[in-house]
C-alpha positions in Angstrom: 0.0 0.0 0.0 2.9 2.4 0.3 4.7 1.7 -2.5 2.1 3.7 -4.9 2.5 6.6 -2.9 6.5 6.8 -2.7 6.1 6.2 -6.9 4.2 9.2 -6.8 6.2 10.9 -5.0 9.2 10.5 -7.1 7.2 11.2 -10.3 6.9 14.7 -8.5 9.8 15.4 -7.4 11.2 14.6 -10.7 7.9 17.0 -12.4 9.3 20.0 -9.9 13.1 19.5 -10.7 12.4 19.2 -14.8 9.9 22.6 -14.5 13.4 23.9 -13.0 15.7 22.8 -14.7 14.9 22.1 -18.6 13.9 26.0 -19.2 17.4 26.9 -18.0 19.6 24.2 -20.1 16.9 25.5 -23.1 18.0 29.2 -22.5 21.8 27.9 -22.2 21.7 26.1 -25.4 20.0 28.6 -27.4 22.8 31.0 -26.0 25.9 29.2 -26.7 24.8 26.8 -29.8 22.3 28.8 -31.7 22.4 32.7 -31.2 21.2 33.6 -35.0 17.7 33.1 -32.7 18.1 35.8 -30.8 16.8 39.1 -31.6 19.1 41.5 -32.5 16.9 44.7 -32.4 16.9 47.4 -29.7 14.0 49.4 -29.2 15.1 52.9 -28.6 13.8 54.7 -31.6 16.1 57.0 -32.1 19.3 56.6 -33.1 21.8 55.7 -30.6 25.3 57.7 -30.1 27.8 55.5 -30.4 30.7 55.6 -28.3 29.0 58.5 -26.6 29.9 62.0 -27.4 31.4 64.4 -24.3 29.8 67.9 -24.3 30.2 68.6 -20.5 32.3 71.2 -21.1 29.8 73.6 -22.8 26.9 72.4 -21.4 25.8 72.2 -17.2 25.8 68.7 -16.1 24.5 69.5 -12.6 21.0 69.5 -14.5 20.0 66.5 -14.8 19.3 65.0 -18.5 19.0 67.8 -21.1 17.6 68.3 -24.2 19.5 69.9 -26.5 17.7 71.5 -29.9 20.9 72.0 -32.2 19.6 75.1 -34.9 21.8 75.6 -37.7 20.6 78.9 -39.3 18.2 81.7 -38.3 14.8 80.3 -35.8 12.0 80.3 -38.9 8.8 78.9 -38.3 10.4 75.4 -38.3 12.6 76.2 -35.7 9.6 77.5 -33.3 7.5 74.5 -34.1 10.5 72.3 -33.4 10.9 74.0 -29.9 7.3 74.1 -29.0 7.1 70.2 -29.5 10.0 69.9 -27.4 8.4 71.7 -24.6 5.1 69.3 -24.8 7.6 66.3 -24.6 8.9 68.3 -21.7 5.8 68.7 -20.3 4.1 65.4 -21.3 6.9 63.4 -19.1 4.7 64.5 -15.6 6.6 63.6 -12.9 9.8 63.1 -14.1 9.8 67.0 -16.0 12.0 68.4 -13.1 14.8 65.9 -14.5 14.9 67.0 -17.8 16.1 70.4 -18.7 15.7 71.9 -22.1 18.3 74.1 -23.8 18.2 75.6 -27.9 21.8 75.3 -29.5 22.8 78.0 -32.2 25.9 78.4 -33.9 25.3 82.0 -34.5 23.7 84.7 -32.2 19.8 84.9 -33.0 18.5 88.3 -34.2 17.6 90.0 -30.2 14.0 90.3 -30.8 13.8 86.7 -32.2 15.9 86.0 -28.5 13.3 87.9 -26.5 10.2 86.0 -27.9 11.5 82.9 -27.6 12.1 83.7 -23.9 8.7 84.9 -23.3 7.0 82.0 -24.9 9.4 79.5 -23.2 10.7 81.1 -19.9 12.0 77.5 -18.8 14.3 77.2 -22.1 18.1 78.4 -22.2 19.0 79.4 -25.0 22.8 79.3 -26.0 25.3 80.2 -29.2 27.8 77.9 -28.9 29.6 77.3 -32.5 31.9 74.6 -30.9 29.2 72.7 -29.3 27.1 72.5 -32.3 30.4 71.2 -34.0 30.7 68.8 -31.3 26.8 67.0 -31.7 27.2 64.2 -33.8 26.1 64.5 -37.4 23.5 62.0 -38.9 24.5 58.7 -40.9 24.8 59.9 -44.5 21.8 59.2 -46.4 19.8 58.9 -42.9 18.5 63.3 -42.9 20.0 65.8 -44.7 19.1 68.4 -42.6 20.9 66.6 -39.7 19.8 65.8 -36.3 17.8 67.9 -34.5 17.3 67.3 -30.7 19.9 65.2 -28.8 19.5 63.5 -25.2 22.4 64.4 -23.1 22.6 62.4 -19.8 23.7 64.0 -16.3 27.2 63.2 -16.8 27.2 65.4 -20.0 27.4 62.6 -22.0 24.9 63.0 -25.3 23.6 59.4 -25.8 20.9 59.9 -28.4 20.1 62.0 -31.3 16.8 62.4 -32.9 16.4 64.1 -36.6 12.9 66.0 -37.8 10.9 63.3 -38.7 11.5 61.1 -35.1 10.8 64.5 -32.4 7.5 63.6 -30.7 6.0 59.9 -29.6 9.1 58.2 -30.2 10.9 60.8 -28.4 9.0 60.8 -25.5 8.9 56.9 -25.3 12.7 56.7 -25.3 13.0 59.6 -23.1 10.0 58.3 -20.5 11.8 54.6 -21.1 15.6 56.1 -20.1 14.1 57.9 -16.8 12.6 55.4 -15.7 15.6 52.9 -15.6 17.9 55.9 -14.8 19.4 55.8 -11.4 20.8 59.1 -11.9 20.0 62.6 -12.8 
């Protein structure tokens, strides 16, 4: 009558071990014996700076993570519909806005009444001519924009880690930038 019983409990024991075991020697064989299987994709949807570019020089890095909106030639109405989606992404990450500061790049002064609306319409923006630092941002693949990139992320350590050309400023911006906050430990 109590040999059933031990049978069973064998069977089990063996069930639990297997439900333990087989998924990791699965995971380790996929890993070392076929990794064409494994996705290669990221999901940031920008496009990554690679090795990341130093601009802590010219830019504050006691900020927190910065936005940086790199303008090549005078602010036209491009520009100021450039910077007012950058303030909604500003604004649309809630909690997390006081980490993220925003600051407009130009390599040549803008005209002083351009300047002064700019800094009524967004008191919270700094704006900055800096030729070296817009020297400094990388440039996009060729082929990729030909206007260039547009807005880069730059994390607390002044490092700029992502760059994001016309067509990519607004959702996917904001997911990448609501995604890199939230696994941030700094800034």
């Amino acid at each position: 009558m109590n040999e059933p019983s031990r049978g069973n409990g064998r069977k089990s024991l063996l069930l639990i071990a297997a439900i333990a075991f087989v998924p990791m020697l699965v995971a380790y064989g996929v890993f070392f014996f076929a990794p064409e299987i494994i996705p290669q994709t990221t999901t940031n949807r920008g496009e990554l700076v690679s090795p990341p570019k130093d601009v802590s020089e010219h830019v504050p890095t006691s900020d927190g993570w910065r936005l940086i909106t790199l303008v090549q030639s005078s602010c036209d109405a491009a520009c100021a519909e450039l910077i007012y989606q950058v303030r909604q992404i500003h604004i649309a990450l809630g909690k997390n806005s006081d980490r993220v500061s925003r600051t407009l790049v130009t390599p040549s002064p803008l005209d002083s009444t351009k300047s002064a609306e700019l800094q009524v319409a967004y008191p919270n923006l700094e704006i900055r001519t800096d030729p070296q630092l817009a020297r400094l941002l990388p440039a996009s693949k060729a082929g990729a924009n030909p206007n260039g990139f547009v807005v880069y992320v730059v994390d607390p350590l002044g490092q700029v880690v992502m760059a994001y050309d016309t067509k990519r400023v607004g959702k996917p911006l904001l997911l990448d930038l609501k995604h890199l906050l939230k696994v941030s430990s700094i800034g």
